[in-house]
C-alpha positions as CSV (number, residue, x, y, z in Angstrom):
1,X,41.0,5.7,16.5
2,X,43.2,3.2,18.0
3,X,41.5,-0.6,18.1
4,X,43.4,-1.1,21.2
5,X,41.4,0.4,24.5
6,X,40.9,-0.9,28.1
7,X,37.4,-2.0,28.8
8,X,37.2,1.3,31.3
9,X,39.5,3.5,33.5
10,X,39.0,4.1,36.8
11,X,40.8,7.0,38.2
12,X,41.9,8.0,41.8
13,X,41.4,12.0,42.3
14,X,43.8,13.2,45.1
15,X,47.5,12.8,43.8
16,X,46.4,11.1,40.2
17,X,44.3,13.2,38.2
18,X,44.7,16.4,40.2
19,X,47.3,17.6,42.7
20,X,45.6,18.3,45.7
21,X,48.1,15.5,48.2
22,X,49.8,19.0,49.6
23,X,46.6,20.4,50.2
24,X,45.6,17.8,52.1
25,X,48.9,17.1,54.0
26,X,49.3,20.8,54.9
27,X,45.3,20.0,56.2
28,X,46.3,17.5,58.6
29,X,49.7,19.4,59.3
30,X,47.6,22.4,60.7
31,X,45.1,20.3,62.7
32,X,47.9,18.5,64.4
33,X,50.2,21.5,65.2
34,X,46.7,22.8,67.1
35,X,46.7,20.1,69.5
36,X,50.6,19.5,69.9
37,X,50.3,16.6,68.0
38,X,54.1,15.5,66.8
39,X,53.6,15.7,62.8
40,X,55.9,14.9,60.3
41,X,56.4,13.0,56.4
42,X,55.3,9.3,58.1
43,X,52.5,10.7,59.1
44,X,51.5,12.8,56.4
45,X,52.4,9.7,54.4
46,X,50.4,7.1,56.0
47,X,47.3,9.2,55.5
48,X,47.6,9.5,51.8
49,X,44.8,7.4,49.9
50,X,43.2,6.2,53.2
51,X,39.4,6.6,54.1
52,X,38.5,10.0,55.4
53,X,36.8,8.8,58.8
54,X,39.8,6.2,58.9
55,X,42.2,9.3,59.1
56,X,39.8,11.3,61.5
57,X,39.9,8.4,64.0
58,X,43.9,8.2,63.9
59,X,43.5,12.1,64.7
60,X,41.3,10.7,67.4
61,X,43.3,8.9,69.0
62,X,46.6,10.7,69.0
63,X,44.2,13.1,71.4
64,X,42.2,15.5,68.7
65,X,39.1,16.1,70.8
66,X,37.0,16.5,67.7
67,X,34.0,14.1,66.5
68,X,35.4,12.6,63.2
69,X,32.7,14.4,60.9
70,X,33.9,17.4,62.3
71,X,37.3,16.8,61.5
72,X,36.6,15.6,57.9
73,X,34.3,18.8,57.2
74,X,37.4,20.7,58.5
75,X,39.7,18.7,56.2
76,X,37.2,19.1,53.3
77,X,36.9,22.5,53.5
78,X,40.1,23.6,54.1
79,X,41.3,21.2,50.8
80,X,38.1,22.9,48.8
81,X,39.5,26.4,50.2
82,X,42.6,25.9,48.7
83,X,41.7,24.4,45.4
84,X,40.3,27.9,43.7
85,X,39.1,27.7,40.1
86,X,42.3,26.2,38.7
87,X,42.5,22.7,39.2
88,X,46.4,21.8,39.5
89,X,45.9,18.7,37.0
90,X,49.0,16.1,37.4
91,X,51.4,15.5,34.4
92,X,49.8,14.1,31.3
93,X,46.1,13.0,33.6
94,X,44.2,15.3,31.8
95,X,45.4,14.9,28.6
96,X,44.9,11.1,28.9
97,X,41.4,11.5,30.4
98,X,40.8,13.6,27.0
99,X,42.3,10.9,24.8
100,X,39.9,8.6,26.2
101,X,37.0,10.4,26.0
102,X,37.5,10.8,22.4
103,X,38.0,7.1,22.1
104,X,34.6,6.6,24.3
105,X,36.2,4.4,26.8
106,X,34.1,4.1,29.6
107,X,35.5,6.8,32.6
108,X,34.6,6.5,36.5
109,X,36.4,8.6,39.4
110,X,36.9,6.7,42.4
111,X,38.3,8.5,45.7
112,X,38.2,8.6,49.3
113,X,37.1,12.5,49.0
114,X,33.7,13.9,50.1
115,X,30.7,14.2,47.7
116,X,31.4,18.2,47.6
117,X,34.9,17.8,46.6
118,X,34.1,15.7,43.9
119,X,31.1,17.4,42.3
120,X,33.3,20.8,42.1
121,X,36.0,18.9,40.8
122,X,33.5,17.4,38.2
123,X,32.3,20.6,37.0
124,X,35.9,22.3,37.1
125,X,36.7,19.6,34.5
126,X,33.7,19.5,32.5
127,X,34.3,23.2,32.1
128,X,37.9,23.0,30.6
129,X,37.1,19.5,28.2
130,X,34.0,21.0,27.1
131,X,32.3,17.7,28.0
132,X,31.1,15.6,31.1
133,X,34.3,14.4,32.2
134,X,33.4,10.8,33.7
135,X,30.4,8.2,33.1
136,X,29.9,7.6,36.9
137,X,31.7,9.1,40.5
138,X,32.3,7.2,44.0
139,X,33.1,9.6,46.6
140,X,34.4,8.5,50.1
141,X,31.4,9.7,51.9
142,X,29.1,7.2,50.0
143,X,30.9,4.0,50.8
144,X,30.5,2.0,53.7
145,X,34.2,0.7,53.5
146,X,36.3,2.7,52.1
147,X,40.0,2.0,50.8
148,X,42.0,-0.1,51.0
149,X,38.8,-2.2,51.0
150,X,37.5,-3.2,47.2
151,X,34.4,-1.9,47.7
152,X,35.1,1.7,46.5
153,X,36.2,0.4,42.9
154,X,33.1,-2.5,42.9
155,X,30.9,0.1,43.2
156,X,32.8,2.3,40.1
157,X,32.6,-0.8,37.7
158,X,28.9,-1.9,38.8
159,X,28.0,1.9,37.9
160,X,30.4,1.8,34.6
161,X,28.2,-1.5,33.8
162,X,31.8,-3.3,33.2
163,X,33.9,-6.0,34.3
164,X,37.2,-6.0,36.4
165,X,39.1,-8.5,33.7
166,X,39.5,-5.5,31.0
167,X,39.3,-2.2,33.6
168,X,42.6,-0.3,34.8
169,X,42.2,1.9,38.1
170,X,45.1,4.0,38.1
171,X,46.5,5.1,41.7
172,X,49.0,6.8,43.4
173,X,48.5,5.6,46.9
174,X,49.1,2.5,48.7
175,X,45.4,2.5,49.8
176,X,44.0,3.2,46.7
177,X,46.2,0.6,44.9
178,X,45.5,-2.4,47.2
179,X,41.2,-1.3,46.8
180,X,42.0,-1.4,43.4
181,X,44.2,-5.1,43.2
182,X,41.9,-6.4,45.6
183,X,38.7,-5.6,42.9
184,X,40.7,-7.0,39.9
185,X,41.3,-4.5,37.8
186,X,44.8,-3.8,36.3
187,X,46.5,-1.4,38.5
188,X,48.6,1.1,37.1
189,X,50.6,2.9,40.0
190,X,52.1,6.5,39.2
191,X,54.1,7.4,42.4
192,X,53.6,11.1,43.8
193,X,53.7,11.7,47.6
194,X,54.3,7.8,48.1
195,X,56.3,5.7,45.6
196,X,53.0,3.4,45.2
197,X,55.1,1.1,42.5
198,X,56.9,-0.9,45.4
199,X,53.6,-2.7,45.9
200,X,53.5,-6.0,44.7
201,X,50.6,-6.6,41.6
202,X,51.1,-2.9,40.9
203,X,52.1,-1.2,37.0
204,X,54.5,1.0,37.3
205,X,54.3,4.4,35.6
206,X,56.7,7.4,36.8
207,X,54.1,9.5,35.1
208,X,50.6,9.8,33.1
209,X,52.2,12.3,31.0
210,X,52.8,10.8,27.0
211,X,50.8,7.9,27.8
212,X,48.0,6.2,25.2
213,X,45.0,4.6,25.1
214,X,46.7,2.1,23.4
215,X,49.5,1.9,26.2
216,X,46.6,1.4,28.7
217,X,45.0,-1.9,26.8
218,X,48.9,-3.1,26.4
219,X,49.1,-2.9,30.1
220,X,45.8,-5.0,30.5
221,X,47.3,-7.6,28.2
222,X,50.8,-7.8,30.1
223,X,49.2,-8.4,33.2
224,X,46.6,-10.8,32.3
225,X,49.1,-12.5,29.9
């Protein structure tokens, strides 16, 4: 067991630990083709990482004539519809998320999805590591500001019990990186449907896959160096 670890790990969901982005893009891509709503890769892109009922009012006001819980169920459950029973885990995120389990480093999952997405998530994972997968959860529907505010990640290390100076979050969305930054954890970015790296504050990783516990503290150190 490596004497090097992060004081916890705070992972995004959509687009870090499991690859639902084209779930979600395809989502919105359907909705907006409905109600002749000019759609394309800005758009898909400035939606990734953002607060569910953020995105529902942009819908609003390009002219979706839907309340915004209605178009977040319909996002939800169109994204759980398309998920089945095989989560399709991003390079090297659950292998890491194993390594750190077995090294007892504090795990929270911190995302913009709905309570329902999470909890099948959770038990998907808890099913293939033969374990719980995280010691807490913050899902989008339980925050009163969402990302890019800090609150979603505040809320993740009061639950851990653990400070920001020795946490990472690890993100994937511009959002989700600036929620994190602006809590003070060490944010490691790992670019997917947006190259989240060009953001200033931001550690960049092309990919989770290979990567240590022992990379993670090293990271912790560089940036509080």
């Amino acid at each position: 067991m490596t004497s090097r670890a992060p004081a916890a790990v705070l992972f995004d969901m959509d687009g870090t630990l499991i690859d639902t982005e084209p779930l979600w893009m395809a989502a919105e891509a359907r909705l907006a083709a409905e109600h002749g709503i000019p759609w394309g890769p800005e758009q898909a892109e400035a939606l990734v990482g953002v607060d569910l009922w953020d995105g529902a009012r942009v819908f609003q006001s390009l002219g979706v004539p839907m309340h915004e819980d209605a178009i977040v169920e319909r996002l939800v459950g169109e994204v759980l519809a398309g998920i089945g029973d095989d989560l399709p885990a991003r390079p090297g995120a659950i292998e890491l998320l194993h390594e750190l389990l077995e090294h007892d480093v504090p795990v929270a999952l911190v995302t913009m999805s709905t309570r329902d997405l999470v909890d099948r998530v959770e038990a998907s994972l808890a099913a293939r590591l033969g374990r719980a997968p995280f010691q807490a959860t913050v899902a989008g529907d339980e925050c009163r500001q969402g990302k890019p505010h800090p609150e979603p990640y505040l809320r993740g290390l009061e639950l851990l019990g653990v400070e920001a100076a020795g946490s990472i979050a690890i993100e994937d969305s511009f959002h989700g990186a600036r929620s994190a930054l602006a809590a003070g954890l060490t944010t490691i970015g790992v670019p997917h449907a947006v190259d989240v790296s060009q953001l200033p504050g931001v550690v960049h990783w092309p990919t989770l896959a290979g990567r240590t516990v022992a990379e993670l503290a090293d990271a912790v150190l560089e940036v509080r160096a």
